[in-house]
N, C-alpha and C positions, 0 to 999 in steps of 0.2 A: 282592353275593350276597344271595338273599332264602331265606329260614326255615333261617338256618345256626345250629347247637344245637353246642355243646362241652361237655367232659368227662374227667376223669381219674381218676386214683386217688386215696386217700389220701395219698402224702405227694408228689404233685406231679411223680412220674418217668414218669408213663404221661399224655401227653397228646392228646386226639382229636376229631375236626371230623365233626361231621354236617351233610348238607346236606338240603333236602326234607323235606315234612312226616312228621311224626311219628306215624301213624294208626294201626300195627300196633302194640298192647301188649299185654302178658299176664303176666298171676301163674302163675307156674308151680309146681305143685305135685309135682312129681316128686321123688324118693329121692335120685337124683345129686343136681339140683339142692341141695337140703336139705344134704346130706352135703358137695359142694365148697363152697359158702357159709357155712354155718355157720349159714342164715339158717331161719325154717319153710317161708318162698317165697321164691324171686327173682321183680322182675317185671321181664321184658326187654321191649325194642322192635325192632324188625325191619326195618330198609333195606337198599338193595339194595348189594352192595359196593362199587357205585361209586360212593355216596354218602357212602363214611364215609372216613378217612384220619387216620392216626396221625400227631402233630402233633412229639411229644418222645416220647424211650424206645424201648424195644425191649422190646414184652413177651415175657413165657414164657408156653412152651402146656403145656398137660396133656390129655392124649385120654383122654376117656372120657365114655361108652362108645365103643366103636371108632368110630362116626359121627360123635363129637363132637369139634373140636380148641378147646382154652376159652381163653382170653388172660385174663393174671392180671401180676399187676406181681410183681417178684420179692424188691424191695425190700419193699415193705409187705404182701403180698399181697393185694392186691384183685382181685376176680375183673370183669373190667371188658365182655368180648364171647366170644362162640361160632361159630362154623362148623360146620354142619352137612354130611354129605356129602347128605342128604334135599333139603337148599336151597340149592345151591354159591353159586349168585346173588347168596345173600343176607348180613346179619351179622346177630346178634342181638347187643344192647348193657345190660347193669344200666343199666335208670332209674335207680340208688341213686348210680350215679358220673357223672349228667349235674351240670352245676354246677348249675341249675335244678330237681330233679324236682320240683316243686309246679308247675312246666308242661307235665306231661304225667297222663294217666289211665289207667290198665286198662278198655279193653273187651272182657275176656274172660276167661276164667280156660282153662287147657290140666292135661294130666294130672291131671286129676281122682280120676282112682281110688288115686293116692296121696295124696289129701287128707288133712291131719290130722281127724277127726273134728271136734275140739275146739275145731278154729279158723275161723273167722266171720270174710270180710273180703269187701265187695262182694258181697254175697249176690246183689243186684239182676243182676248180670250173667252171659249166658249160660259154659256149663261146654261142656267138652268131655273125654271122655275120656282122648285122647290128643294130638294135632294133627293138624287136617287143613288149616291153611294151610303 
């Protein structure tokens, strides 16, 4: 298999296989985000669903907003991929739980108008107000 990337939770019950490269990333600045994380941004990456596949575990989902179905480990709670009904096609995945993230980057930053003011991260890189990939 070539550019195959894995990934899990914290304590090793949510286990997942990506396959294909990794070129969609983004810091996401939005309220949910922020609020189900716990984080100031998530930054997810974005394959198509046929490229990812749960390896160990059975995550739980949390819906919200009504578009969004989230995968989170239940044990530890990590908040680990998303499903959009916007992008059925697609998964979005936390960088934060690839085993690797020092191999991947943000090029892009998405829901911008919930930015924090106060927080400066990749300045360098195009914003978008909301998503339009």
């Amino acid at each position: 298999m070539q550019n195959v990337t894995e990934g899990g939770c914290h304590c090793g019950g949510l286990r997942y296989r990506l396959e294909g490269a990794l070129t969609d990333v983004a810091h996401c600045h939005c309220s949910i985000c922020r609020r189900v994380s716990g984080g100031l941004v998530v930054t997810w990456l974005t394959v198509p669903r046929s490229a990812f596949q749960w390896l160990a575990g059975e995550p739980r989902c949390y819906v919200a907003p009504a578009s969004c179905s989230r995968y989170f480990c239940g044990q530890c709670g990590a908040h680990v991929a998303l499903v959009t009904s916007h992008s059925p096609d697609s998964i979005d995945v936390t960088v934060a739980t690839l085993d690797h993230p020092e191999r991947v980057r943000a090029n892009r930053h998405i829901w911008t108008g919930s930015r924090l003011p106060w927080l400066h991260l990749d300045e360098d890189l195009p914003g978008e107000v909301g998503e339009s990939l």
